[in-house]
N, C-alpha and C positions, 0 to 999 in steps of 0.2 A: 129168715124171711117171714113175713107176715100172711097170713091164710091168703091173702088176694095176689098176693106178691109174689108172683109163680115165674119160673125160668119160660114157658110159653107163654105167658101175659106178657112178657117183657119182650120177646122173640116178636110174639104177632103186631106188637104199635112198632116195634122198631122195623119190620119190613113193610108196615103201611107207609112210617114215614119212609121209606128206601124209597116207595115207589112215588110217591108224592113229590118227593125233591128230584130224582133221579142219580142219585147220589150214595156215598159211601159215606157213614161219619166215623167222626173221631170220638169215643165213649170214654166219661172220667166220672167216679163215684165221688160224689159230697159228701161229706160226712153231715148227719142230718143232727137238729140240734135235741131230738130224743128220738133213739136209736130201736126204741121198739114200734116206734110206726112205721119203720121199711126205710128202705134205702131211698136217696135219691140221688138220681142218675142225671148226668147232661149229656143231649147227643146234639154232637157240634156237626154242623156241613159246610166243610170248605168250599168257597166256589160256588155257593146256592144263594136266591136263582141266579145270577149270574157271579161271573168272573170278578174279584172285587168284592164280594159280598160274600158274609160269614152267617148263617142261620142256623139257632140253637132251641131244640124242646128240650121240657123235662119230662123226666121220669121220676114217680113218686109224690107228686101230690095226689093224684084220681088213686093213692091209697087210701086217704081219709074221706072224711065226709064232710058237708057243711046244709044247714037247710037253706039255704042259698040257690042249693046248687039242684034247679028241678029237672035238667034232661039226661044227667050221669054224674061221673068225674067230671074232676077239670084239670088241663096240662097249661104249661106257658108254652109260648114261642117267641122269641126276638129277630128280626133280621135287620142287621145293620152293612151300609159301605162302611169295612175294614176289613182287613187278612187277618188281623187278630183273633185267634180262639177264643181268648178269654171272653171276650162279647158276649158269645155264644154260651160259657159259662154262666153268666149272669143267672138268670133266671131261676137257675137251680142251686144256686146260691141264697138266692130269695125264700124260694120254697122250702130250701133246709132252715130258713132258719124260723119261717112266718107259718109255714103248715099244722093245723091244727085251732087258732089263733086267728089267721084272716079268712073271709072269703074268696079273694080276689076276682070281685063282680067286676065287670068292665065297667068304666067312669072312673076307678078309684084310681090314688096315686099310691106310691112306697117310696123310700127315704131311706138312708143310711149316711151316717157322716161322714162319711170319705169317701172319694170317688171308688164307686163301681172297679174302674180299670187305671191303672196308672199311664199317668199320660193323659187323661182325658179329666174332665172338670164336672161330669156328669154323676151325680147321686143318686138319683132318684129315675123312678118309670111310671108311665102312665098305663093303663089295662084298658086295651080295647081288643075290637076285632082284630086277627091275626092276619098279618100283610102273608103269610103265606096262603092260599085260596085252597080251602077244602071241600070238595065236593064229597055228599051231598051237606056237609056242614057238620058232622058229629065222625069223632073214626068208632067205628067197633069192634073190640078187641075181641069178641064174643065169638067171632069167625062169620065167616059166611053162611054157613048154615045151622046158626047159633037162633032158636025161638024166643019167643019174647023173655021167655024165663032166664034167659043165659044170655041175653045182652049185655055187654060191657061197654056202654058208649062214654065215650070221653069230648067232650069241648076242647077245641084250642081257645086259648086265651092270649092276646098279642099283648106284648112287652116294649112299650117304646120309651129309649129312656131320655131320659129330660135336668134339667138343672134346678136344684133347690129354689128357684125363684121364681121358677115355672109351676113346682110344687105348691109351693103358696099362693100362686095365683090360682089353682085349681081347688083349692080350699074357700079362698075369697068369694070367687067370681063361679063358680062350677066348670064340671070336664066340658061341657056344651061350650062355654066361651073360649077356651082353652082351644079345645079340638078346632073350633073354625076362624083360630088364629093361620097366618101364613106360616110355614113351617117345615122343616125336612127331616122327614119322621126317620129317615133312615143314616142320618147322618151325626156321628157318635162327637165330631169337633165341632157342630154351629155352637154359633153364639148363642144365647140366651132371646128368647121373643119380648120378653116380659122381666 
């Protein structure tokens, strides 16, 4: 593990998110694409928020840094209608492989040549707000009675993913025309908008 990358750093977001979702996940390590910045971890929630619906964060990007990034870390989140785990894999899929490398500001897109999930046509994701609702908007890992000094806040960063031609339109035309396209942000088989 990495000096930040402590068995209770991992313990305190993973029971923020328990209470957040109200849920129990299902934990699988990525193999990250260089192994001395820390692991990354995906925590899948079947059945969040509802019945139908798979919702995955990661664990292990808000190990690095980016000046990007001015109010903490940063985590993804995806939540898609499907039963599929793998969905919920994504993200930290991403992260193992772009950590370090990207900053993943929201507006931006990612890409990969083969679909994401098999069975599905999807490549790519868009970064925005995160369709799961956090209140008060940052988690902190730091505890609750963590001082300014031992704050550990993390961003969610939402994962929606999208079709290589949606990517390119979001290159063309920017995230703003993109985003107030008609669209179902949560649905892993639509057709392509664009």
């Amino acid at each position: 593990m990495t000096g930040r990358d402590t068995f209770d750093r991992f313990d305190r977001y993973r029971e923020l998110l328990d209470l957040l979702t109200g849920a129990t996940p299902v934990i699988c390590d990525v193999e990250p694409r260089v192994r001395t910045d820390g692991r990354v971890v995906a925590i899948s929630y079947a059945g969040t928020p509802k019945p139908g619906y798979v919702t995955g964060f990661t664990y292990g990007l808000s190990l690095s840094t980016h000046p990007d990034w001015r109010l903490g870390g940063r985590e993804l989140a995806i939540t898609v209608r499907s039963d599929s785990l793998e969905w919920a894999r994504v993200p930290a899929r991403i992260v193992a492989a772009l950590r370090g490398v990207c900053p993943f500001n929201p507006g931006q897109v990612l890409g990969y040549m083969e679909p994401y999930v098999e069975g599905y046509g999807m490549n790519s994701v868009v970064l925005a707000g995160p369709a799961v609702e956090i209140e008060p908007g940052l988690l902190n890992l730091g505890g609750i009675e963590a001082d300014a000094k031992r704050c550990d806040l993390i961003e969610i960063v939402g994962a929606y993913p999208i079709h290589s031609s949606e990517r390119d339109f979001v290159h063309t035309h920017g995230y703003d025309a993109f985003w107030g396209l008609e669209w179902d942000r949560f649905d892993p088989a639509r057709q392509p908008v664009v």
